[in-house]
Each structure stands twice: as C-alpha cells, then as structure tokens.
N, C-alpha and C positions, 0 to 999 in steps of 0.2 A: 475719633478724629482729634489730634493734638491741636494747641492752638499755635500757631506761627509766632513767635517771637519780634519785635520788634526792637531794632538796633537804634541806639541813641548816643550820637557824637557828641559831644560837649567841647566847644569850642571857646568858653568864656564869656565876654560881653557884660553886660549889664547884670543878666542873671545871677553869675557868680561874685558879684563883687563887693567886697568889707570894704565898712568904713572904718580910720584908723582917726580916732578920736584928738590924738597928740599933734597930729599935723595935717588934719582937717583934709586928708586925701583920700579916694578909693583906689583899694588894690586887691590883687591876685590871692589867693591862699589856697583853698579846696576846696570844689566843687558842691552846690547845694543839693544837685541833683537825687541822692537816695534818700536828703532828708524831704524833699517834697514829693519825689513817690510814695514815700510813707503817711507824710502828711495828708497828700489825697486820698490814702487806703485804695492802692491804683494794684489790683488782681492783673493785671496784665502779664505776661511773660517780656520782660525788656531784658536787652543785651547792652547795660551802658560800658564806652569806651568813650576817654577824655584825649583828645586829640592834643587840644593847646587851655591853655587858659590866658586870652588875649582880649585886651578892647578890639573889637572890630577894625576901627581908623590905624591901627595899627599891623591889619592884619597885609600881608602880601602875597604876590602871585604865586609864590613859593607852600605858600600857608593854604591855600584854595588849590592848587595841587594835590597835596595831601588831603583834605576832602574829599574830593573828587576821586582819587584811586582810591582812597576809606570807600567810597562808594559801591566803585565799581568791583571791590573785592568783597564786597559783603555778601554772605549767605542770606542775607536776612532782605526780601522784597520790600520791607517796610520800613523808610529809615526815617529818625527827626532828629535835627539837628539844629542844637540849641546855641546860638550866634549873635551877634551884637548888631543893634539896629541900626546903626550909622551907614552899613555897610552891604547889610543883609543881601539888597536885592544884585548888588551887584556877584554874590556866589553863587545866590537862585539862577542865576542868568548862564554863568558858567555849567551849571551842572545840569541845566534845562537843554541848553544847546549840545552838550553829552548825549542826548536821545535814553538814556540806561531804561530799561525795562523792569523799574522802578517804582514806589510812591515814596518824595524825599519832601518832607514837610521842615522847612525855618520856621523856628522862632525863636521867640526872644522875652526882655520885658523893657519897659521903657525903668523902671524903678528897681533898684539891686531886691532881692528878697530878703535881706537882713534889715532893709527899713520897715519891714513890718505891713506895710501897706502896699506892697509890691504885687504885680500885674502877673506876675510870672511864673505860679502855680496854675493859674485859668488858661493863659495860656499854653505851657507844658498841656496841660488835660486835653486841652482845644486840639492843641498838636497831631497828641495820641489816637484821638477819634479820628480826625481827618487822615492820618495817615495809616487806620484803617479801613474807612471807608471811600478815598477818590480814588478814582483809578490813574495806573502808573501818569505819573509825568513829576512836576516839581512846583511846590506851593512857598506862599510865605503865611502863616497863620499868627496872627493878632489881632488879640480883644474879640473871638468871638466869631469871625471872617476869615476866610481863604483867599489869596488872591493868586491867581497863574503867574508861575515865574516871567513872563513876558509882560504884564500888565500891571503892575504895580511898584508903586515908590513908597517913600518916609514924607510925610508930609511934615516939616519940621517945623513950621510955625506951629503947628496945634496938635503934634505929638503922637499921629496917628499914622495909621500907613495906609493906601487908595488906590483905585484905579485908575491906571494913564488917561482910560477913555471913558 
C-alpha cells in the first residue's frame, strides 16, 4: 500500500518572512518550506506548491479564489496550507463552507522562522499530523490545537488563536 501524499500550498505570512536588516522591515524572498521539512527530518510524501507569497492583511477575495480552486483541483485529499494569521480564519471559513471532500489544515506562525525562535516548524509538524489524521472538513492548527473552521479566531491581545464557544 503506497502512502497518499500530502499537498502543501504556501501562501506566505509570517512563516516565510526575512528581515532586512538596513531598513528594519519584513519582506518576501523564498519560501522556508523545504528547508523545515528537512529540518524536521519529515519522511512524509508532500506535494509543495507556492501559491503567493503575501502577508495575509494584504491577502484579497481574488487571492482566497485561488486557494480554494488549488483546493478543489487537487489530487491530493490531504491538504495544508501555510498562511498568515491575521487573516487565517477568515480563508478557513471560505473553504469550510466549500463542503470539498477534503482534510484542509491552516497554519501558520505567529514569529517569521528566520528569527530563530519561531513557532512555525511545530506547527508545520502539528499541521501534517492533523491533516493526516481528522477526518475531511477544514481546520486551523496552532501551537499544538486544532480548531474547526467555524469556531475559532486570533486572539490578538495574547497571540494565540481559540474557540468562539
């Protein structure tokens, strides 16, 4: 029995973001993504494809579009896809109300991975397990938790993300 493949969008966010030391900004370059599957030593079968490389607040209905057809053309039943938290729940919602026959796990990090101390290799892992193991529908995964795309926000004073109820 082969093992199914798991498809991974990269949409930017936080996760992929440099800081550029000269003028104290974060921005865009290339994706962190194959250097932290490596760094997990992650045996998985993954199918990464990079969609955009955006902050989330800057992401538009145009851009969650494109997700969502990524979605629903994929071979791959297992999808995660890696996004910025500003924004998160609001594409979980989108593609939750899609019904797709599906497991579509968001995440993210609250901290770029190039500061070293960044959230968003445990997460990525967290990802990958949950969107092997919940069955179809659509998650947001951080720190450790899943929350149902219908139940969960960014809690932005203390940085974490929770349930509505």
């Amino acid at each position: 029995m082969s093992n199914p493949s798991v498809k991974i969008l990269v949409t930017g966010g936080t996760f992929d973001k440099e800081y550029d030391e000269l003028n104290g900004k974060l921005f865009f370059k290339d994706s962190h993504l194959t250097e932290l599957l490596k760094l997990g030593r992650c045996n998985l079968q993954v199918n990464v494809r990079t969609l955009m490389m955006i902050d989330s607040l800057e992401m538009n209905d145009s851009d969650r579009a494109l997700i969502l057809n990524t979605c629903e053309k994929s071979e791959e039943s297992q999808i995660v896809i890696t996004h910025g938290t500003d924004t998160m729940e609001i594409t979980a919602k989108l593609l939750g109300e899609a019904q797709l026959d599906k497991t579509i796990v968001l995440t993210g990090a609250m901290i770029p991975y190039k500061f070293g101390s960044s959230d968003g290799l445990f997460n990525l892992g967290t990802a990958l397990a949950f969107a092997q193991s919940l069955p179809a529908g659509v998650y947001v995964a951080m720190n450790g938790r899943y929350f149902k795309w219908n139940n969960v926000r960014k809690n932005k004073s203390n940085g974490t993300f929770e349930e509505l109820s």
